[in-house]
N, C-alpha and C positions, 0 to 999 in steps of 0.2 A: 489916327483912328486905327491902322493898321496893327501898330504899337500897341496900343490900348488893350484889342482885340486880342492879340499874340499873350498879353499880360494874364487877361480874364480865362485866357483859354488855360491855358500854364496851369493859374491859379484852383481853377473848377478842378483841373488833372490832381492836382497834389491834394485837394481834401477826397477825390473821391479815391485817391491814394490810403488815405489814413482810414477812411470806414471798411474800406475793404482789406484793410490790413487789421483792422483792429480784432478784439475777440466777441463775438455775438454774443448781444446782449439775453438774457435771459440766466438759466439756476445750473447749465450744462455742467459746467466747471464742479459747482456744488454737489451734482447728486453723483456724479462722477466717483466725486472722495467718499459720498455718506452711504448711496445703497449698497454698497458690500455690505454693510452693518446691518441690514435689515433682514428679517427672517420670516420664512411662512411656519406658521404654528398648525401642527396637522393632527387632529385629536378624534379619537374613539370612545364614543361616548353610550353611557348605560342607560337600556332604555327604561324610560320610564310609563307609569300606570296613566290609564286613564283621569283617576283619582287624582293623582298627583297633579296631572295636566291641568284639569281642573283648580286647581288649587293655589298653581302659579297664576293663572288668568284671574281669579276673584283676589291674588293678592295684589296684581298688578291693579286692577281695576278698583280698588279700596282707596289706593292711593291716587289715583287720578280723580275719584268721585271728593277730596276731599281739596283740591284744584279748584276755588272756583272758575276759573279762567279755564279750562280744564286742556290745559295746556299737555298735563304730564300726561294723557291720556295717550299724546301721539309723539312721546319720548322717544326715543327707539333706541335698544342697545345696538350695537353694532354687532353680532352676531353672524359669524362663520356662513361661509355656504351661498347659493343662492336664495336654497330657503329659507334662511333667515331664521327669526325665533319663532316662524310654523315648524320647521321643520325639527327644531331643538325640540321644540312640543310635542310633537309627533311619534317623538322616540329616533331618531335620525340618530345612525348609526356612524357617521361622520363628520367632522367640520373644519372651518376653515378661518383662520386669525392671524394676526403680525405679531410680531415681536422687534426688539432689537439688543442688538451686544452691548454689556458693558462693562464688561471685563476680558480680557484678551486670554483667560482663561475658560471661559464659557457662559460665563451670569450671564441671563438673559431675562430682560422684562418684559411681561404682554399684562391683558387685564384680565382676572381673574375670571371676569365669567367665561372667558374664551375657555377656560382650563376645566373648570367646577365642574365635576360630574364626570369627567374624563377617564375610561378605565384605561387608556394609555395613549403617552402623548409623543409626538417626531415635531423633530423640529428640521425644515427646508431649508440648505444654506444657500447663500448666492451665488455659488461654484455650483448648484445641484445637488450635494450629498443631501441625504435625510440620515438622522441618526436619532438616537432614544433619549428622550428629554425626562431628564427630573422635578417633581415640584416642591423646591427648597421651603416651599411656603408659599400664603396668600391669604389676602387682608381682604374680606367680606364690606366692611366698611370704606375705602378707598380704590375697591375694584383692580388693586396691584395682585401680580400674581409673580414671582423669581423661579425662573427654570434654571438648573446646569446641563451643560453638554459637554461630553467628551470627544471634542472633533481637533484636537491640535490647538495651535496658536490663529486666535481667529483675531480679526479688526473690532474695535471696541468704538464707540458714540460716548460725548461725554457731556456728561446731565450736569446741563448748566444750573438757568436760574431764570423762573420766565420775570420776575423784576427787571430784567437786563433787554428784557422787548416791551416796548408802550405800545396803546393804542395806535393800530395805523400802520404799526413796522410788519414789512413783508414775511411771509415766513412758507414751508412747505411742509405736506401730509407725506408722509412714503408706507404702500401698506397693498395691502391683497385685493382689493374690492371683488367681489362675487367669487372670490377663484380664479379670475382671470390671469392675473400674475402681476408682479411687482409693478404698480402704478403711483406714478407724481403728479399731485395736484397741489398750486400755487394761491397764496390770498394773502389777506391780511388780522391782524389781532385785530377781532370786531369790539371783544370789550374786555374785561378783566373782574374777576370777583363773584364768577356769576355761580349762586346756590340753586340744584334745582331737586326739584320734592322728592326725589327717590333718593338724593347722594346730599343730606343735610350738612355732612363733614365737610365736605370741600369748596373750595370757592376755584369755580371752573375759569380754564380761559377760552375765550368762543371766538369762532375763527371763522372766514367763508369758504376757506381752503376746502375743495368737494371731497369730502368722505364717503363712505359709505358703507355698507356691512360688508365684514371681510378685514380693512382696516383696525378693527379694534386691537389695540394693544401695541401698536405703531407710532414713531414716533414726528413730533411738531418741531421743528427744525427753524431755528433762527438763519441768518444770511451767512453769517458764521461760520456754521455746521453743527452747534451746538444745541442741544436737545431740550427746548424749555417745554415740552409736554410730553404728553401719551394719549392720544385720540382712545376717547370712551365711550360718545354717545353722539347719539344727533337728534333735533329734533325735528319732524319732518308729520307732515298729514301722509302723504304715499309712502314713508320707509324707505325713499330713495332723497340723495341729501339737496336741501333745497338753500344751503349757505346758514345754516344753522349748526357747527359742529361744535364739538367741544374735549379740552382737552384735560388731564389731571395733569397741575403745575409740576415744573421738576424739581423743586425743592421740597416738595411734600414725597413725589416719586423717589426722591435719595433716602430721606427719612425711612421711610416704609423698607426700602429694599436693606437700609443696614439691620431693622429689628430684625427682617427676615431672615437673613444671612446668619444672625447670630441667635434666633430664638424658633426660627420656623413658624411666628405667630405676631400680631402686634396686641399686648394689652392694653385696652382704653379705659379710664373710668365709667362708672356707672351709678346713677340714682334708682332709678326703677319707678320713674315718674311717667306722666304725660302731662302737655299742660297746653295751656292755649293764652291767648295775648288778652290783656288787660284793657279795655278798652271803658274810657269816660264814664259809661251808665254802669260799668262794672265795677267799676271803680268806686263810684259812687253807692251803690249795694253792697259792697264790701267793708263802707266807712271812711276810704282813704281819700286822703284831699287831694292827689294826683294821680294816673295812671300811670304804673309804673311796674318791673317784673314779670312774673307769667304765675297765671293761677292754675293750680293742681286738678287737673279731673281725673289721674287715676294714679292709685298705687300698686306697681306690682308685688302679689301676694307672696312671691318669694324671693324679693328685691331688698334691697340695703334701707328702704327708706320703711319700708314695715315697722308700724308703731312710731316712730320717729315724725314722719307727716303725715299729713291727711288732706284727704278733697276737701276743696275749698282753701287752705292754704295760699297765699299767696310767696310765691320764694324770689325775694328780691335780690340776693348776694350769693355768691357760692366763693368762699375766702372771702378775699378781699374784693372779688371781680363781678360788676353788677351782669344782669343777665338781662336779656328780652327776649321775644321772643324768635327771634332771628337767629341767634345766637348761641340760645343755651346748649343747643346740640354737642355745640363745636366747647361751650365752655367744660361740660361733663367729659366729654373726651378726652379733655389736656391732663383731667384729674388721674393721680397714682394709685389703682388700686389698692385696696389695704389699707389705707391710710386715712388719720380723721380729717375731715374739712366741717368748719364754723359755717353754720346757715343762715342768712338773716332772712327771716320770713313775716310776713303780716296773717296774724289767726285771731278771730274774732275783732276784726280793727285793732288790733293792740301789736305793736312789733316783738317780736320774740330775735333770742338765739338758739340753735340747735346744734349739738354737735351729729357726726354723723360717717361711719365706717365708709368709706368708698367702695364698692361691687367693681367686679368684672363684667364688663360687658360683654354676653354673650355673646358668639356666634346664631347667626341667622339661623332657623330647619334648615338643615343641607340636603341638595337634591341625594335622597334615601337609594340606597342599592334595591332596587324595585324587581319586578317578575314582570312589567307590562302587559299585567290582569288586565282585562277585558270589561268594562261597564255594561252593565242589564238598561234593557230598552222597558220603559214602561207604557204598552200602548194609549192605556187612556187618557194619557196623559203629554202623550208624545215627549216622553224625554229619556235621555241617558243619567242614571243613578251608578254611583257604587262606594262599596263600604269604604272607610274610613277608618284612619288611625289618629293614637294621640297626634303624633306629628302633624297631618294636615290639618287636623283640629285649631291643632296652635296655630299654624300658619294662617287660617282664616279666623284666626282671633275667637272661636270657640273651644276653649282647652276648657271649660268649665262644664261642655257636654259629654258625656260618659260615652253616646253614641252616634247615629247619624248617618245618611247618605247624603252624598255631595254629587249635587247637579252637573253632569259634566257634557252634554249637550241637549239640544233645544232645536223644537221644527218652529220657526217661524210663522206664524196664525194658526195656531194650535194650542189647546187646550192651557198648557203649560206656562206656555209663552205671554198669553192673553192676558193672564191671573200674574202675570211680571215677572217673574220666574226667571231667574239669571240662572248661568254659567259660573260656577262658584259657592252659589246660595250652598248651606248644609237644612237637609229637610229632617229634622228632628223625631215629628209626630205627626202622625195620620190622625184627625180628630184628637185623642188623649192617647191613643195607641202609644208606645215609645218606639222606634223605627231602629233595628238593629242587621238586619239583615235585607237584602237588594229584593226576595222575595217577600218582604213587610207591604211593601208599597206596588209590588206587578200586576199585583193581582185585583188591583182597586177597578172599581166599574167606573166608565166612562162617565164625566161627570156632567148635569146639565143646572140650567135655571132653578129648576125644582127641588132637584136632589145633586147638590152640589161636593165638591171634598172640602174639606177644611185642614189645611197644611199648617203645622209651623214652624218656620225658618229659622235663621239664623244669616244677617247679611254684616258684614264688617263688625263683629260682634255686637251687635244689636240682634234680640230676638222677638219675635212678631209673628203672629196668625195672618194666611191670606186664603182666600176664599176664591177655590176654583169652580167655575160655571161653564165652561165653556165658551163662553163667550167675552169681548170685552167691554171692560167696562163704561158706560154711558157718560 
């Protein structure tokens, strides 16, 4: 027993030997080598108008109204700051985002929106220095955005390939959250491939690794050390991250950062369509004996596809490569500018070919070098009005209106609000009035049951009369 005893004792000494010798387990080692690489992105930003503010919120809200799930509603970018995208709103004269090296010369990536709008940008090294960052370029559609810095020979991250992580494999966020300073948070790939309604191009990787605003433009770090992402968004009901993040893969991130490197821009194809999914009874109305391709419901009037198709259309082929409606985004993107591509389309039940010029795909309205004009209070109405340019016209999908005020705040059980009146809406016309100026509509009398206003709008380009009574409807 004695023996025994002396054995078991021995034995317990030498394994608690080897755990207390060993290296504790966790990413220490890892972030050790990777956070020098990481950078705080420190940006000064132009403010912008009331109008405009507006105009972001009804565009944002266009595209969650069309969500049924209305999922995208509580998207969230990862936006600089504590205050987040109020405070980008607001006119916030400062903000706060990540980047990281990847070049030992000073390339640096973060996401674009961290940068857009930026009248000058620093970038915070890991040593402390802050020095003046360049914006070599940045892709609207992929949310990449490529800084240089002239700081020395800095340490470089190197953009793997998120293929080389599955479902399941560990991985870590490194990145700014609120300002507070370089923070690591650990999870795993929740899925891969994921398309979400603001970012049609990309097939995201979703992680539960905790992000949050501040993070954006940071990178998603396999066990490695190797970069298979760049944290973009989250989705989240509060704006604070609830294991929902997601990241843009690194092999689209390499892609993007060489166009940019060498063109300062990335050119996509473009159709100048809209279209929506084909479904059985549509099918069936259209002639066709299966549901298949995406049907045309709009042409843009200064688009490649002008005279070439038309609503109603069905476009089943683009080249050789069939389309749905999942997809077609990503298939128009691949296409080369300039160049013709063969259409196969279904018009009047009968299959056609088309040939057809490929367009450049625009750039987005960019947030506009603004004066942070002041919006007009309309009392009887209790809302915030102010003039309008082409540009936000466009952006709320009213480029066809010559004029317009655009609703840019709202009292809650008040006159305005009652009669449904959004944040975004464009108010055209008082009765038949045409509305050109903030004093067209100030001056209106308070409206009731009797003697009511008659507005009308313009909401995600649909135009409509609504009838203000003050009170709500029954």
């Amino acid at each position: 027993m004695f023996t025994i005893r002396l054995t078991v004792v021995a034995l317990a000494g030498l394994l608690t030997g080897v755990v207390l010798g060993a290296e504790p387990a966790g990413y220490a080692a890892l972030v050790r080598r990777v956070a020098p690489s990481v950078v705080t992105i420190l940006v000064v930003e132009t403010r912008i108008s009331a109008a405009d503010r507006a105009a972001l919120r009804a565009e944002r809200r266009a595209v969650a109204d069309t969500d049924p799930n209305a999922m995208t509603a509580i998207l969230r970018r990862l936006l600089s700051a504590p205050g987040g995208d109020a405070a980008r709103e607001e006119g916030a004269t400062g903000a706060l985002g990540s980047g990281f090296v990847i070049r030992e010369d000073g390339l640096i990536v973060t996401n674009r929106h961290v940068v857009v709008g930026a009248s000058s940008v620093r970038v915070r090294l890991s040593d402390g220095r802050e020095v003046v960052a360049k914006i070599v370029g940045a892709d609207a559609v992929t949310d990449i955005a490529l800084l240089r810095v002239d700081a020395g020979r800095l340490r470089p991250l190197h953009l793997g390939s998120s293929e080389a992580v599955s479902v399941g494999d560990a991985v870590i966020a490194i990145g700014n959250p609120f300002g507070l300073g370089q923070s690591v948070s650990a999870g795993i790939v929740s899925a891969r491939g994921r398309t979400l309604e603001e970012d049609p191009y990309v097939n995201f990787l979703q992680t539960d690794a905790s992000i949050n605003r501040g993070n954006s433009g940071g990178p998603l770090l396999a066990v490695d050390g190797t970069v298979v992402g760049v944290t973009s968004a989250i989705l989240s009901p509060s704006g604070g991250s609830v294991g929902l993040g997601f990241a843009i893969p690194a092999e689209t991130v390499a892609t993007i950062v060489r166009e940019l490197e060498e063109h300062g821009r990335v050119d996509r194809g473009y159709l100048g369509i809209s279209a929506q999914p084909v479904t059985p009874k549509l099918a069936t109305a259209l002639k066709m004996q299966t549901p298949a391709g995406v049907l045309v419901t709009a042409v843009d009037a200064q688009g490649p596809s002008l005279n070439t198709l038309s609503i109603g259309d069905v476009l089943l082929t683009v080249g050789s490569e069939p389309v749905t409606f999942d997809d077609v985004s990503k298939v128009m993107a691949r296409l080369v500018p300039d160049t013709l591509v063969t259409l196969t389309i279904v018009r009047s039940g009968m299959p056609e070919s088309v040939a057809l010029k490929v367009g450049r795909l625009p750039e987005p309205p960019g947030d506009p070098a603004l004066t942070g004009a002041q919006d007009t209070w309309v009392p009887s109405l209790e809302i915030g009005v102010a003039v309008t340019t082409s540009a936000i016209r466009n952006t709320i999908k009213a480029n066809d209106e010559p004029t317009g005020l655009i609703v840019t705040q709202l009292r809650p059980s008040a006159p305005g609000a009652l009669a449904g009146l959004r944040v975004g809406d464009l108010i055209t016309h008082l009765g038949t009035k045409q509305l050109i100026e903030a004093a067209d509509l100030s001056t209106v009398v308070k409206p009731t049951p009797r003697e009511p206003v008659l507005l009308r709008i313009v909401r995600d380009g649909t135009a409509s009369f609504i009838v203000v009574t003050g009170e709500a409807d029954p």
